[in-house]
N, C-alpha and C positions, 0 to 999 in steps of 0.2 A: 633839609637836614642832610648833612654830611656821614656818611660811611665809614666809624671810625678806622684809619690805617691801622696793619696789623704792625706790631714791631717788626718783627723779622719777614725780609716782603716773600719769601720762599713758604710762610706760615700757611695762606691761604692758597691751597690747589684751587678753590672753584673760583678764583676772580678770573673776569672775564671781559674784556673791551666791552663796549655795547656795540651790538651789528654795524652800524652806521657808520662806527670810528674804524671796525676788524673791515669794513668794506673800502672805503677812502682809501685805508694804508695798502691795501689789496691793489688796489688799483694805482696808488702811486710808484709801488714797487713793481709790478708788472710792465708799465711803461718805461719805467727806470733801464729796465733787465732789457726790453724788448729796442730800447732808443743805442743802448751800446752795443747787442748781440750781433751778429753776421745774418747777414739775408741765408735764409735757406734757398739751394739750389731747385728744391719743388717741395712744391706740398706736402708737406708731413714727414718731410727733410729732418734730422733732429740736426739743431747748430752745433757742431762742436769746433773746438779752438785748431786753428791751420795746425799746430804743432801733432794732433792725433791724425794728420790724414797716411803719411806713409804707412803707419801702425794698422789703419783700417785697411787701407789697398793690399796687405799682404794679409789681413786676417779676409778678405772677401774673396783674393786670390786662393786660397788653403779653404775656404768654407767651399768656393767653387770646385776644386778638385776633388775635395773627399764627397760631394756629390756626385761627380761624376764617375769618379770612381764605383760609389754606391751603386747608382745605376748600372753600371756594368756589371758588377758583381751580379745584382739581382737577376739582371736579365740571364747569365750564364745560369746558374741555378737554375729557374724559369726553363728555361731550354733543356736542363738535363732531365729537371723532374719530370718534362713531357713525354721525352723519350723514355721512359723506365714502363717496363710492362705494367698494367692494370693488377690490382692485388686481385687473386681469388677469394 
């Protein structure tokens, strides 16, 4: 016995593949995505398209400096609060 279709298919919220078919198409699409994607350069690499790499090299360059910077800072701070007399 057949499920009857709702008219408007937006009607029913709870319909739901059944697992077997939401896993199949899981899997057809993951290989799909993974056969056209770019190799990651390592492990846990996330792929993104050649067009964002200039975009990355100067946001990694700018993330690197303002840690560096950071650290400096800290440490200058670090160094004066040493030197400052002990409170009474």
């Amino acid at each position: 016995m057949r499920t009857p279709m709702p008219s408007d298919l937006h009607e029913n919220h709870d319909a739901a593949l059944p697992e077997p078919v939401r896993e199949h198409l899981g899997k057809e699409l993951r290989s799909a995505y993974n056969a056209e994607a770019d190799k990651p350069d390592y492990l846990g690499d996330p792929v993104l398209p050649a067009e964002f790499t200039p975009q990355l090299r100067r946001l990694e360059s700018r993330l690197k400096a303002h840690d560096t910077g950071r650290e400096a800072v800290e440490d200058v701070v670090n160094n004066i609060l040493r030197e400052l007399p002990p409170k009474p």
